[in-house]
C-alpha positions in Angstrom: 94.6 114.1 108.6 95.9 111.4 105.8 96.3 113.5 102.6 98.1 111.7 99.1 101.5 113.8 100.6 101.3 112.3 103.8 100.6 108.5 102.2 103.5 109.3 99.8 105.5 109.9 103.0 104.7 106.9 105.0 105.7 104.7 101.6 102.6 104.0 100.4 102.6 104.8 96.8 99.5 106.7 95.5 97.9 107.3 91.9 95.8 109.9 91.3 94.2 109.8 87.9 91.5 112.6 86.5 89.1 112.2 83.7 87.3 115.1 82.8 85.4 115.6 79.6 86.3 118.9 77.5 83.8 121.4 78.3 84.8 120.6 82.2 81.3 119.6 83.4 81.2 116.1 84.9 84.5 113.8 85.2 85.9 111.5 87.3 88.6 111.3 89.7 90.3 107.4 90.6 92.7 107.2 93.8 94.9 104.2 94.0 96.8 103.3 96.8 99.1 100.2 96.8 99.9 98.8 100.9 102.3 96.2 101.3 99.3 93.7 101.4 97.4 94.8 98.6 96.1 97.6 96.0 93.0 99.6 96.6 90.6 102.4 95.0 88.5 104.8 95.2 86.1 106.6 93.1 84.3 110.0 92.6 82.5 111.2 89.8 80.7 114.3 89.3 77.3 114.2 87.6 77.6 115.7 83.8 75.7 118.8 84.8 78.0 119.9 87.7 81.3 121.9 87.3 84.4 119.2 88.1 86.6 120.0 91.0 89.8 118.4 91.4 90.2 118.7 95.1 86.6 118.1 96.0 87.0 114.9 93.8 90.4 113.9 95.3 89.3 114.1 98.8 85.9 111.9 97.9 88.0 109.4 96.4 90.9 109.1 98.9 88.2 108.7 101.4 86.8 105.7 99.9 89.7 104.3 99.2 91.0 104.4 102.9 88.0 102.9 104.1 88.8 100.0 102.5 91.9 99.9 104.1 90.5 100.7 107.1 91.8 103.8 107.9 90.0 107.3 108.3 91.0 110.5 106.8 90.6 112.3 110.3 
């Protein structure tokens, strides 16, 4: 299973950013992962009525962002 730590280890370099708004419903969560060949991202966001989870939105966006490396998070 590829996890930011594991990405990290294999010398990718990762950036994990979180925007959430104050009262902690809704937010966002960006994963960037920079491969020799180029730079991709991935995106979550949590509708403004839900309560924002960190993990949940780390694992969406890390997902999306390795498919577009072509890699699987399994």
């Amino acid at each position: 299973m590829l996890t930011v730590k594991s990405l990290r280890q294999f010398g990718y370099k990762v950036r994990v950013l979180h925007n959430m708004t104050v009262n902690s419903r809704g937010g966002a969560t960006v994963v960037e992962i920079t491969s020799p060949i180029n730079t991709v991202s991935g995106v979550a966001l949590c509708n403004h009525q839900d309560q924002y989870n960190r993990k949940l939105g780390v694992r969406i966006a890390l997902g999306r962002a390795l498919k577009q490396l072509g890699m699987s998070t399994k």
